[in-house]
C-alpha positions in Angstrom: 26.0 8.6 -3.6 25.1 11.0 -0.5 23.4 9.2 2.5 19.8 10.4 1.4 19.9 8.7 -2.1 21.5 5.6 0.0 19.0 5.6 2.4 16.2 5.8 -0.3 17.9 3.0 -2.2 17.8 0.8 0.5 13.7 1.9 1.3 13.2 0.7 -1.9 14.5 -2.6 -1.7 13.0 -3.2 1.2 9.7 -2.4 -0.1 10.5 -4.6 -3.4 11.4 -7.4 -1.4 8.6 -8.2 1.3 6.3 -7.4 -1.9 8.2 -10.4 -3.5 7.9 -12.5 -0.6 4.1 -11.9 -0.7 3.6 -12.9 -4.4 5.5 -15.7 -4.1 3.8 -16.9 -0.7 0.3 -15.7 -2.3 1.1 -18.0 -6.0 1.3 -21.3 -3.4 -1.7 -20.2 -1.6 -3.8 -20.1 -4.7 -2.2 -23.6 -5.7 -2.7 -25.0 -2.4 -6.6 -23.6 -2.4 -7.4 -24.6 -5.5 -6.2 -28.1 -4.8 -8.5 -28.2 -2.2 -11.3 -26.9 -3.8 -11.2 -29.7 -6.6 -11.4 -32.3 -4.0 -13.8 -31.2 -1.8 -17.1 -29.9 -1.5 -17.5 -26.9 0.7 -19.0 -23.4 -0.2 -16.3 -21.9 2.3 -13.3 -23.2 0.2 -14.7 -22.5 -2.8 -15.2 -19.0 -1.9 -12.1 -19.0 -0.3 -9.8 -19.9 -3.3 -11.8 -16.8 -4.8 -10.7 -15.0 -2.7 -7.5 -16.0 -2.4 -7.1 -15.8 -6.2 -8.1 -11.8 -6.5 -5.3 -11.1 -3.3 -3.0 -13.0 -5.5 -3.6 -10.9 -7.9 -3.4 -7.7 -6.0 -0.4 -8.4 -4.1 1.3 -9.0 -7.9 -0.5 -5.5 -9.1 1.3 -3.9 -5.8 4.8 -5.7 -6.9 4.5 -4.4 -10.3 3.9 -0.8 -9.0 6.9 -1.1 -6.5 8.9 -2.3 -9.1 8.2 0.4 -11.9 8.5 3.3 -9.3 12.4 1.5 -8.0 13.4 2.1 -11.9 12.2 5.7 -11.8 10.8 7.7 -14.1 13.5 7.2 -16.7 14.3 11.5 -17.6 10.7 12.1 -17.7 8.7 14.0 -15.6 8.0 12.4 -12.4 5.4 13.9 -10.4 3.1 11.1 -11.6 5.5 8.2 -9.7 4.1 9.1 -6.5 0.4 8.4 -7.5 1.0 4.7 -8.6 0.9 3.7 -5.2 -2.4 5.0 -4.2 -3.7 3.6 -7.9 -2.6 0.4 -7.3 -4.3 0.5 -3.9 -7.4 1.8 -5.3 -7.2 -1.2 -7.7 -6.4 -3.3 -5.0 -9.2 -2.3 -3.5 -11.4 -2.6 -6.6 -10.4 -6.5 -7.0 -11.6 -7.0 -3.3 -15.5 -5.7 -4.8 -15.1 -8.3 -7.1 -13.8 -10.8 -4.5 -17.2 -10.0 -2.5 -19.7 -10.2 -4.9 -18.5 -14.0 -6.1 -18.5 -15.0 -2.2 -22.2 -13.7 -1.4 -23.1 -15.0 -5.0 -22.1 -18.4 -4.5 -23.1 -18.1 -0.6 -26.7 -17.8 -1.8 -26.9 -20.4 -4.2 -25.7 -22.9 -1.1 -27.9 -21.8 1.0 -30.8 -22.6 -1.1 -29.4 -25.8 -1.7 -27.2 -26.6 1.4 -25.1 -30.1 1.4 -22.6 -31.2 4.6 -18.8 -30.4 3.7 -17.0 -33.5 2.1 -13.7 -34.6 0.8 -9.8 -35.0 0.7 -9.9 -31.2 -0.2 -11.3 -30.1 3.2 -8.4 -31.8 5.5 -6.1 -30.1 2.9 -7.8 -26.9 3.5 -7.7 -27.2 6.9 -4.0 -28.1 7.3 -3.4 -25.0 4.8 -5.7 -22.6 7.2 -3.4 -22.8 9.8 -0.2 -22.8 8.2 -1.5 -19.8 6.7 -2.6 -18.2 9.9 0.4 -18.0 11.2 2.4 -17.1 7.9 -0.2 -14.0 7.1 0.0 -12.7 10.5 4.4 -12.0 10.4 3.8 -10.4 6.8 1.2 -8.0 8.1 3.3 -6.9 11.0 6.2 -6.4 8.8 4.3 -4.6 6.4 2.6 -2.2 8.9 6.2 -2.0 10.4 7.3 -1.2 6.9 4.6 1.7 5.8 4.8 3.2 9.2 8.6 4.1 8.4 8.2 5.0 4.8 4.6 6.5 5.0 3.5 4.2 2.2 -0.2 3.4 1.6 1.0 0.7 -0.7 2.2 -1.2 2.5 -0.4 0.0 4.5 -2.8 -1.6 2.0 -1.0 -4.6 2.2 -0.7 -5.0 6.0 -4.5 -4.5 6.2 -4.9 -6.9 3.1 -2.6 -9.9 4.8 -4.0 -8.6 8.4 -8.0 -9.5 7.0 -6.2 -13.1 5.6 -4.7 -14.1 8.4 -8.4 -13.6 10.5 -9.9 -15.2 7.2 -7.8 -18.5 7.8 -8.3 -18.6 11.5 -12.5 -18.5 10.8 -12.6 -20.8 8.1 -10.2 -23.3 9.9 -13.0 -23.0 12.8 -15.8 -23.4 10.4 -14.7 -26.2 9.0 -13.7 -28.2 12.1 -17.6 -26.7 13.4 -19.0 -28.6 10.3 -16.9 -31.5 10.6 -17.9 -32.1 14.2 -21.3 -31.1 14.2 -21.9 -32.9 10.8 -25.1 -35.5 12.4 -26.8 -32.3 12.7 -29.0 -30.9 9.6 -28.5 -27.2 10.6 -24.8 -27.5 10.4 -25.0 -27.8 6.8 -25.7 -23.4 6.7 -22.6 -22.7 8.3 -20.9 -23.1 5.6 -22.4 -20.6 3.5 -22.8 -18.5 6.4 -19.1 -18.9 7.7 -18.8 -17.3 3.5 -20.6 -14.0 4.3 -18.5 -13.6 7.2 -15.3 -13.7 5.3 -17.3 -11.3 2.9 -17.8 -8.5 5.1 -14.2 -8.1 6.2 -13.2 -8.0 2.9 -16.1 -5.6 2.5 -13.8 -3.6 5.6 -11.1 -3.8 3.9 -12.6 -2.8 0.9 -13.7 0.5 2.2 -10.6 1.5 3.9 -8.4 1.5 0.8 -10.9 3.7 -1.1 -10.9 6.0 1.8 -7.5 6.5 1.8 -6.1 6.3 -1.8 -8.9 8.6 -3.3 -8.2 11.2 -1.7 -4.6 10.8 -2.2 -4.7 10.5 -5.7 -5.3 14.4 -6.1 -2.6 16.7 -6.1 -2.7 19.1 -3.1 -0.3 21.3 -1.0 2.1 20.3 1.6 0.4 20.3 5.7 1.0 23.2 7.6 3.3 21.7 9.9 5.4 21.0 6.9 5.6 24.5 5.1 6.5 26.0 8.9 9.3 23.7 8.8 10.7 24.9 5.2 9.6 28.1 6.6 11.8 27.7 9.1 15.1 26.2 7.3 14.9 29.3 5.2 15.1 31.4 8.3 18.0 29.8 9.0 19.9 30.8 6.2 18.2 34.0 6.0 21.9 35.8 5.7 22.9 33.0 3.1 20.7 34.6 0.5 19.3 37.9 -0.8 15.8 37.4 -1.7 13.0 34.7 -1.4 11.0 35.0 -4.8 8.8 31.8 -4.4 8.2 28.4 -3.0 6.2 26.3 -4.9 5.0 22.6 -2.8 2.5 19.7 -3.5 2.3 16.0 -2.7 1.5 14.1 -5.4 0.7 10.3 -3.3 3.3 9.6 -0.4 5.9 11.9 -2.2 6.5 15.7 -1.6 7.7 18.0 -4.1 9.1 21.5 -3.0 10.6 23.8 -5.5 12.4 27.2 -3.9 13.1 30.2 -5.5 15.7 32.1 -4.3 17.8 35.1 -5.2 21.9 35.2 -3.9 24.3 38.3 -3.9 25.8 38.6 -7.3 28.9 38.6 -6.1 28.8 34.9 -3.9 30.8 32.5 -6.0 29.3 29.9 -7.6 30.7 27.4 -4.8 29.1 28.9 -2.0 25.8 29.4 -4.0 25.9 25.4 -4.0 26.8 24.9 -0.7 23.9 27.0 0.3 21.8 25.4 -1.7 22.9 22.1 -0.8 22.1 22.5 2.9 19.1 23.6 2.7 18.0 20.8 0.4 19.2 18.2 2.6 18.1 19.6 5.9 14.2 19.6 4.6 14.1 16.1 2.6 15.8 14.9 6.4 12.7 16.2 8.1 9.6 15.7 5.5 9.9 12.4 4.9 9.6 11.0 0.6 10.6 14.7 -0.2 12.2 16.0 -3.1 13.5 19.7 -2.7 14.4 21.6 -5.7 16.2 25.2 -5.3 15.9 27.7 -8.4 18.2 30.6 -9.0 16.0 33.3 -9.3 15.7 37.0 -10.2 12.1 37.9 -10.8 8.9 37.0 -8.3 7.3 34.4 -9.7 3.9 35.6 -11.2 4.6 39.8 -11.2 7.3 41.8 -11.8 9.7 42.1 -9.1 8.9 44.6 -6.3 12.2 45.7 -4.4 
């Protein structure tokens, strides 16, 4: 195995492991929060088990997509691998909606029937808030850490996902505390409804940032400029390695680049040096474009029209 297959071995583990980590620490969240919610009475942890609930379920919908894409596409074709990451962020992004409209829903119907927060379930809650805190805060900096080096929107969409949790525990933890300390007052009973639509409209952020970034990326499209100057520029390297260019072919398909070279070699070059050439050029660009794959075709007519020599 050459260092570039190793290298995206170990990427993938990587990515399969911290999205483990995340399902596992998001199954005990939803057992923790509904635990609380059963034994208490609070709009805020109702809404927030919700919540939690539909991120448990996103993180697993990421894992899944992480984990299908590691086995590869199995002798099929695989242009279609790179989408699943942008699909499962658009889903991802899709369960947040959800996740919204049951927070303002049940948000309304306590504020026109507001109570003070009570129960067992509310010191659980707020013992689980801060564990929480500081527990989403190290995953979203590992994930962001993460998707910066492998230009992944997956973990992208998860560091923003355990980024908007880790503010979400640190608000309700203050809510509640407000509403425990503040309970002799009557108009302490709306925050927490109120502290609800708070915790809506990030997700509502969140929401919106995943569309805008995986729609976009789920169409096929050609490679940046800067990148086709750069195979541009390896093929001017080799310029006297081979006799004719007849075609390059590039699109991104999600994170992943797929660049298909045509090229023509002096009939009499052996077969070994044909590789070698070949072999070069191929690693050089997948070094520089990072999640490329770089195919080089032996060629003898122009792709699209006879050749013209």
């Amino acid at each position: 195995m050459d260092q570039a297959a190793s290298q995206a071995v170990a990427g993938g583990s990587a990515r399969e492991r911290t999205a483990r980590q995340a399902v596992l620490m998001g199954f005990a969240d939803v057992a923790i929060t509904l635990t609380a919610m059963l034994a208490a009475r609070s709009a805020v942890i109702l809404a927030d088990f919700c919540k939690t609930f539909l991120e448990f379920a996103a993180v697993f919908l990421s894992w899944w997509a992480i984990r299908r894409m590691a086995r590869g596409p199995g002798g099929g074709f695989d242009y279609g691998l790179g989408k699943m990451e942008n699909l499962a962020s658009l889903i991802v992004g899709m369960l947040m909606a959800v996740c919204l409209l049951i927070i303002v829903g049940n948000a309304v119907r306590n504020f026109l029937h507001p109570a003070h927060v009570a129960g067992i379930g509310v010191q659980i809650s707020l013992a689980a808030q801060a564990v929480y805190a500081a527990i989403n805060g190290v995953v979203a900096r590992r994930s962001r850490r993460a998707a910066r080096a492998e230009n992944s929107p997956l973990l992208e969409a998860q560091a923003r996902l355990h980024f908007t949790r880790a503010a979400a525990n640190v608000f309700i933890l203050l809510s509640l505390g407000l509403s425990l300390v503040l309970a002799r007052y009557d108009w302490v009973r709306y925050v927490d409804p109120a502290a609800s639509l708070v915790i809506a409209g990030s997700i509502l952020l969140a929401a919106l940032g995943i569309f805008s970034t995986s729609v976009g990326d789920l169409l096929d499209r050609t490679l940046e400029e800067s990148d086709q100057l750069l195979i541009l520029r390896e093929l001017a390297r080799h310029f006297d390695d081979y006799r004719f260019l007849h075609g390059i072919r590039s699109r991104r398909a999600g994170a992943e680049a797929y660049v298909d070279i045509f090229l023509e070699f002096d009939p009499e070059k052996k077969a070994g040096e044909i590789q070698a050439v070949a072999a070069s050029l191929r690693h050089r660009i997948e070094s520089q474009i990072p999640r490329s794959h770089v195919a080089i075709g032996l060629s003898t007519e122009p792709l699209g029209s006879p050749r013209d020599r």
